[in-house]
N, C-alpha and C positions, 0 to 999 in steps of 0.2 A: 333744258327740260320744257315742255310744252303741259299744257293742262290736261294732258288724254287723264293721266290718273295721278293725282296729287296723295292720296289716303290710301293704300294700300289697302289697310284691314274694310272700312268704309264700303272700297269698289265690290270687295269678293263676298261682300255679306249682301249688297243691295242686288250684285247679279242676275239676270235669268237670261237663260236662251229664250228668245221669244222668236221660235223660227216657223216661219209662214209655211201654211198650207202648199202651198207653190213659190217655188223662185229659180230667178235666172240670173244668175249672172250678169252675160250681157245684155239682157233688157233693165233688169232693175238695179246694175252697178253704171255701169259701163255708158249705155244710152242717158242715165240721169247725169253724168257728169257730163253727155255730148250736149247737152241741152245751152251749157256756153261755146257757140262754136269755136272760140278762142282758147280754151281750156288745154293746156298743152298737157298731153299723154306718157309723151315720150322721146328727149334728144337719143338719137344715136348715132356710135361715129365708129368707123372702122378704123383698120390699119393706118390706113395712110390721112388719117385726120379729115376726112369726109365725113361730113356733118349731114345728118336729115333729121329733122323736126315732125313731129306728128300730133295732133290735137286727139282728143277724146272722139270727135265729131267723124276725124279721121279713118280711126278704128271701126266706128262706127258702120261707116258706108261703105269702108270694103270687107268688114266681114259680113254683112250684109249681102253684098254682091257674090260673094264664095258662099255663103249659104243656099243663096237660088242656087249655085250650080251642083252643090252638093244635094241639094232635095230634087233637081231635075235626072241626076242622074242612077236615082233611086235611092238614096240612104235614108233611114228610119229610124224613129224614136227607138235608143236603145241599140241600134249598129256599132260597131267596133268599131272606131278610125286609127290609125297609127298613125302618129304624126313625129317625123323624127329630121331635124335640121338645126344649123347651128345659129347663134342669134343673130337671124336673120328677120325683119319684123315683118314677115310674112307668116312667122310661126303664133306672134299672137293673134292676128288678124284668124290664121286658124284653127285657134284653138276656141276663137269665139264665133266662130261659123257652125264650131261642132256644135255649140253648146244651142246655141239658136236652132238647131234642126232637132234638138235632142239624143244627137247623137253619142257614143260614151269616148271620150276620148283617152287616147295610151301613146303618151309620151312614151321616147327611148333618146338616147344618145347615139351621135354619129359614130362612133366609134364600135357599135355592133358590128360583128361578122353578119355574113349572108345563111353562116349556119342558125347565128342567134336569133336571124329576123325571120328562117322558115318557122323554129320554135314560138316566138310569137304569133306571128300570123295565124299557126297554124289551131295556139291554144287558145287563142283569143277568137277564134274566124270572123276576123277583120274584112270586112266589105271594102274598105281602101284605105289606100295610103298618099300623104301627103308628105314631099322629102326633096330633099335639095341634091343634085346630079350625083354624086359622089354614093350615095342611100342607095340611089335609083340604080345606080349599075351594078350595085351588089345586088339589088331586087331580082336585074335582073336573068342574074346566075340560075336563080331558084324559082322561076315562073310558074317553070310546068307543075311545081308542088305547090302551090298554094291556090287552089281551087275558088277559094272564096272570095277571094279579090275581083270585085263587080269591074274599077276601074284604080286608073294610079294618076298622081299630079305632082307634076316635077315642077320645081323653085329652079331658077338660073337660064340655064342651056336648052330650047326644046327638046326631045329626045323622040324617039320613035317608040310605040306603042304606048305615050304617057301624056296627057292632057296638058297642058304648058300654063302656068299656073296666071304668069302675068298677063297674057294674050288672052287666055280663055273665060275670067272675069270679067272683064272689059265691057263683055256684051251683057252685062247683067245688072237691073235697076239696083240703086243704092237702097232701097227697100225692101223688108223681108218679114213676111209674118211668122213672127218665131212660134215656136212648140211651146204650147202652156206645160213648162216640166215641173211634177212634184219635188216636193223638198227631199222625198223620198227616193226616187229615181235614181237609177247607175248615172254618173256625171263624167267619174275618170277612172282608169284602169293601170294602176301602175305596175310595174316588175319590179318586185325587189329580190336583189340579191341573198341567196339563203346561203349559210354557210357550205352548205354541201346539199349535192342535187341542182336541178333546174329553177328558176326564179320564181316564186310564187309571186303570185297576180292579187293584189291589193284594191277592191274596189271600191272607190265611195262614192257616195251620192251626193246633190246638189246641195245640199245641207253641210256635212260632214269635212268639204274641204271650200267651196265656193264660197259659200255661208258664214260659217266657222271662222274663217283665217282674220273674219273684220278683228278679230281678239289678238292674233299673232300682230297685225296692220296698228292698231291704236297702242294696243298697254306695251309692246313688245319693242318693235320698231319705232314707236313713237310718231307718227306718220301726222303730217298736216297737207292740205292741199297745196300750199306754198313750197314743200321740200321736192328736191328732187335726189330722188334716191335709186344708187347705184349698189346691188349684187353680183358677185363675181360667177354665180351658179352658172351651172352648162343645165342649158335646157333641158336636158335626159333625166334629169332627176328632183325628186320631189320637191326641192330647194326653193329649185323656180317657181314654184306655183307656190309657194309659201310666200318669199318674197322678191318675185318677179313679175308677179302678178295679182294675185289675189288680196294680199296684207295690203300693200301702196296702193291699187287701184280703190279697194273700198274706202279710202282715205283721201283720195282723189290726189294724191300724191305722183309726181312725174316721173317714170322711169329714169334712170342714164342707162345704155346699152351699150358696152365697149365691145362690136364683134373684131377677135384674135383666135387667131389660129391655138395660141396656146400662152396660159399665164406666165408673163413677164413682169420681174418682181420692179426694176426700174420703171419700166414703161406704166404699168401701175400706177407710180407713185407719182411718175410727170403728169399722168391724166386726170391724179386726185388732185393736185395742185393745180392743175391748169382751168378745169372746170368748175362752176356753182355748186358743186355737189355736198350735199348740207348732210347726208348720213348714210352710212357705208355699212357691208354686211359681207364677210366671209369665211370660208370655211378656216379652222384653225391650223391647214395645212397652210394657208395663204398668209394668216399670219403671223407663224411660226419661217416661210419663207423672207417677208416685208421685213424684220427688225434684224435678219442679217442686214440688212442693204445701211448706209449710213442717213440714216434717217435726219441729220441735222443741217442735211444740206436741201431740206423739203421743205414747206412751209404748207399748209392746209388750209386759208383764211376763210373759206364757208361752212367748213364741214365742224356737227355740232353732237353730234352721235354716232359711236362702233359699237355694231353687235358681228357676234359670233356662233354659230352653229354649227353640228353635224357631229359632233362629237369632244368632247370637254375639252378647253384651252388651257397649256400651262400657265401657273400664276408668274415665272418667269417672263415670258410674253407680255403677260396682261401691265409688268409692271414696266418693259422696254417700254412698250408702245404710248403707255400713257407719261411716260417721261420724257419722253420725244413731244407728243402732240398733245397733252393736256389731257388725254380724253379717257376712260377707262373702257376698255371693250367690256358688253353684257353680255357673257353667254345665256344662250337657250335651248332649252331643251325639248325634243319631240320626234318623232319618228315620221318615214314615209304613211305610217299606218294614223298618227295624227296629226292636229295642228301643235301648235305650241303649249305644253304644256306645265311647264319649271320654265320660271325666267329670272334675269335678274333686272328689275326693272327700273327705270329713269329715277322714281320716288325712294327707290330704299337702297340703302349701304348694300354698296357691294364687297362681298368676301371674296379677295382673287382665290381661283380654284372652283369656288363653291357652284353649284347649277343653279341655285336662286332657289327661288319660293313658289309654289303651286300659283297658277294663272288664272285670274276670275273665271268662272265656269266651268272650275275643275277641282273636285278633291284628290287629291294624290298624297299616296300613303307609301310607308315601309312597310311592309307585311312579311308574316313568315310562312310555312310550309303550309298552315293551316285554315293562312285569310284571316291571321290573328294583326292588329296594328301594331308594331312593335316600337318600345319606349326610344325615346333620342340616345344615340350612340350605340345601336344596334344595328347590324346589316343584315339587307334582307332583301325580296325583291320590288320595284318601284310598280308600285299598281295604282289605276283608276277608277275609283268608285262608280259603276254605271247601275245600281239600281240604290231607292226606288225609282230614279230616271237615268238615262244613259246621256253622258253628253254630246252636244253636236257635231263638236269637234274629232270624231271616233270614225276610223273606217268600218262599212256594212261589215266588211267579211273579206275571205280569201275565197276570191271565185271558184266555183265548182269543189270546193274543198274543204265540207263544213265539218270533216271530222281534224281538218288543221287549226280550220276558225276556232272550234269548240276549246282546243288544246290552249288560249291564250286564255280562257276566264276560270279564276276560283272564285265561287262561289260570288259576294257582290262585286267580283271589282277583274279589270282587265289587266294579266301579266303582260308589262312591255318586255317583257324579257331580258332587263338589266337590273343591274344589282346597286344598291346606294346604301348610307349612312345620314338621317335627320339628325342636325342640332338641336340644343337646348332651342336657341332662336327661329326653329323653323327653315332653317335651309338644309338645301339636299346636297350633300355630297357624294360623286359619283367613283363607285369601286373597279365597275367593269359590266362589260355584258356577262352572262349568268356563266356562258361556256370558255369566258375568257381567265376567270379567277383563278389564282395559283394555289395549289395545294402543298406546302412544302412543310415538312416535319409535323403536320398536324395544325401550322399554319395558314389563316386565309391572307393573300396578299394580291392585292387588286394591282391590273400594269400599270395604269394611269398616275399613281402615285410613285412609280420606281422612274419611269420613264420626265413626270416632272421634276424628278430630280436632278436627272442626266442632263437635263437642257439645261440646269442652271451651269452648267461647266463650257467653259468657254468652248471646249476643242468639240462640242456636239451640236449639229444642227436639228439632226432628229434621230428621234429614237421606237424602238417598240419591243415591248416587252412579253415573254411569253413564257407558260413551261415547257420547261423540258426535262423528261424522263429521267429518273437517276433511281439506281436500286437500293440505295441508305436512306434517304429520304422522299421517296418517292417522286414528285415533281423539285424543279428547282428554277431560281428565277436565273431566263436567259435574255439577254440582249442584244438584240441588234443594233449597233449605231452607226448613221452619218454623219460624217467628223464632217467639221465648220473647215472653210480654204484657210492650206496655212499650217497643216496636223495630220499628221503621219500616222498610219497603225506602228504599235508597237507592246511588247509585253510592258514596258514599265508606264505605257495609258492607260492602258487596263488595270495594272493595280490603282494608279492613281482614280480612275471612273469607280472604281470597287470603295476605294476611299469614302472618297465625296459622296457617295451616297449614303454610307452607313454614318456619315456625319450630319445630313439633310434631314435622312427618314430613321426610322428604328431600324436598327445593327441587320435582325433577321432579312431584312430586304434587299438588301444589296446583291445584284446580279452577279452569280458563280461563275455565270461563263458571260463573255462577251464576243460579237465578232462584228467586225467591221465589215460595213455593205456599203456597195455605191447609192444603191436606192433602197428604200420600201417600194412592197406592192402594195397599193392602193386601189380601192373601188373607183369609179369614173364620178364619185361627189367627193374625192379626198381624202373618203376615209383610211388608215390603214388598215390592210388586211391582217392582222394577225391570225388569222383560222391558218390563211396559207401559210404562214412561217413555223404555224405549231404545228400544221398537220408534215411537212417537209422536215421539221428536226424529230419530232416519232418516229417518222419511217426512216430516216438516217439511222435510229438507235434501237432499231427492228423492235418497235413497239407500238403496242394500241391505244388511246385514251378511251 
């Protein structure tokens, strides 16, 4: 543990956002750390164990450089960039060129079709795009529709009708007079995935996520200059700019960058052993995969902190991992739409399962239908106080779509749109997202707790829990599970998984039906989809939720 925050109660009472009239990122995060030009930024190392080193100083000069060329070739305070490529460190150098021209940057994942990038470009009217060859030939399926695109800059291969990203900087000083941007200003534009429908567009300002994350960076991650610290996130999603960027750079903390085609639970593990890497961070799909693998034949000798995010970790996991490696993974809690706001942090006991305790500069409450704070062991939905002041850490809005924005606030406080249970002791325990809860016999039964059960049994790797339709009781809890190597589907597993659970959790929750899948579908940050498995078992059982 590091001294970011020793006192818990102490840090959330002395508090304040003191956020400035103007700020920038890269001039007043980024450039102050280049000020040591030894100051290392960021090891990154590919596939094949190719190593490149990069200072603060580094960063510095060539987003610099790609900023003249992005302000020569017309982009303007508040233009739209897309920036979508794999962790390639040409992605941060551009993501602080955006920020330097004042431009709004919108990240994506490579793994978009050319259908999903005309949908963006076209909701977003993106002046350019910055992507690495593979983006780019999907781009350019979809040219003739996308009007608004002034120019395009392709990472790798030069390409025909695209500015070649490494050649075309070259000729530009390492000096850039940046945009004096407000705190208030559009900064970045995320998509996020809505259950149904097209992805709403998340915008914050230079405050709200640049600003802000120094809170996710200190109390969260625990972050010192001296650490170097390595996240598993795919740049598409808002993970990265949590803590790929914004949390460990304010902290002056050194990235690790492992760019892979695709998570490899072994190769992982040799990379965490083999590098300095002092504190680690991923999603709980990653480590829910890691603690199949025989973890006693690893050793970790720098690494000093795991956290975890994007959606709750079983206490199953939490308790492998740390009996293997000493270390207790912290979950935390927050949305693309905020910074971090539930953690469980370095200074206080951690409850495996539990999401931790509101984050200085945040009150976060259980509320009910009415914006009432409801007593400990009540479920209800998780909201954030924003008046009489709103916190920093808070996206502006959902672009052009303020009758959607309007729909997340009752009266003082912002619905995240998930549902939790406070203890006696002030932690949050998480039920479900609001549309995820089971309704069965007049029963509330959250997945997250049926599904932490099923992991504790050996024959299940992962699971996801859902209702499904039934006419005697209207919903009922159903299961998908992927059996661990080594475990065959069979009727008498299924009573045995039926067992085990009603011996874990209360009797009512054990899953009626189970079926065995090779995979979950997940979102491209990990998450599982459950909307897809619920909305696919209704229309199997020609019914409506």
């Amino acid at each position: 543990m590091t001294n970011n925050m020793t006192d818990y109660e102490k840090e959330r009472q002395c508090f304040q956002w003191d956020v400035p009239e103007y700020f920038n990122f890269a001039t007043d995060v980024v450039d102050k750390w280049a000020g040591n030009p030894d100051k290392l930024a960021m090891l990154w190392v590919d596939e094949h164990d190719r190593e490149v080193k990069r200072t603060f100083k580094d960063f510095k000069d060539r987003s610099c450089q790609l900023a003249n060329l992005l302000s020569e070739k017309g982009v303007q305070p508040g233009d739209v960039v897309i920036l979508i490529m794999p962790r390639y460190i040409e992605w941060w150098e551009s993501f602080l060129a955006c920020l330097r021209v004042g431009a709004i940057v919108s990240p994506g994942t490579v793994q978009l079709t050319a259908k999903d990038l005309a949908y963006r470009i076209k909701t977003a009217r993106a002046v350019a795009l910055i992507t690495d060859e593979k983006t780019a030939a999907k781009v350019d399926e979809i040219k003739d529709i996308i009007p608004t695109v002034k120019f395009k800059v392709v990472v790798g291969e030069p390409r025909e009708g695209w500015l070649h990203y490494q050649s075309s900087i070259e000729k530009y000083p390492a000096q850039f007079s940046a945009v004096k941007t407000k705190s208030t200003d559009g900064a970045i534009l995320f998509f996020t995935s809505g259950t149904t429908g097209n992805p709403k567009m998340t915008l914050h300002t230079h405050a709200s996520y640049p600003y802000a994350h120094k809170v996710t960076g200190k109390y969260w991650l625990d972050l010192t200059p001296d650490d170097l610290h390595w996240n598993l996130s795919d740049t598409g999603w808002g993970k990265a700019a949590w803590s790929s960027l914004f949390g460990p750079w304010h902290q002056g903390a050194a990235l690790f960058v492992h760019h892979e085609k695709r998570f490899n639970t072994k190769r992982c593990l040799e990379v965490l052993q083999k590098y300095p890497i002092t504190t680690f961070c991923g999603a709980p799909t990653n480590y829910r995969m890691l603690v199949l693998e025989d973890l006693s034949q690893y050793k970790f000798p720098t690494l000093r902190s795991c956290t975890g995010a994007g959606e709750p970790l079983n206490p199953e996991v939490i308790e492998i991992w740390k009996n293997h490696t000493g270390l207790t993974i912290r979950d935390g809690y927050g949305q693309t739409e905020t910074v971090l706001v539930v953690g469980n942090f370095p200074c206080l006991p951690v409850k495996p399962g539990a999401m931790g305790k509101p984050a200085p500069g945040f009150e976060v409450e259980v509320i009910d239908d009415a914006g009432n704070v409801l007593p400990p062991g009540k479920e209800g939905d998780i909201a954030i106080r924003v008046t009489p002041a709103r916190p920093a850490g808070l996206f502006k809005e959902y672009w052009q779509e303020p009758e959607r924005t309007q729909r997340c606030f009752r009266g003082d406080w912002y619905i995240t749109g998930d549902r939790a249970v406070k203890d006696e002791d002030g932690y949050f325990w998480f039920v479900g997202r609001a549309d995820d809860v089971i309704l069965a016999s007049g029963y509330r039964i959250g997945p997250f707790e049926v599904e932490s059960a099923l992991i504790e049994h050996d024959a299940v790797a992962e699971s996801a829990v859902v209702a499904s339709p039934d006419d005697l009781r209207g919903e009922i809890v159903k299961a998908f599970v992927v059996l661990a190597e080594g475990y065959q589907p069979s009727p008498q597993l299924v009573k045995e998984l039926q067992d085990h659970v009603k011996k874990v959790t209360a009797p009512y929750k054990y899953p009626r039906e189970i079926e065995f899948v090779d995979a979950l579908p997940k979102t491209v940050s990990g998450k599982i989809r459950r909307v897809q498995l619920r909305e696919m078992e209704w229309a199997k059982k020609g019914k409506k939720r």
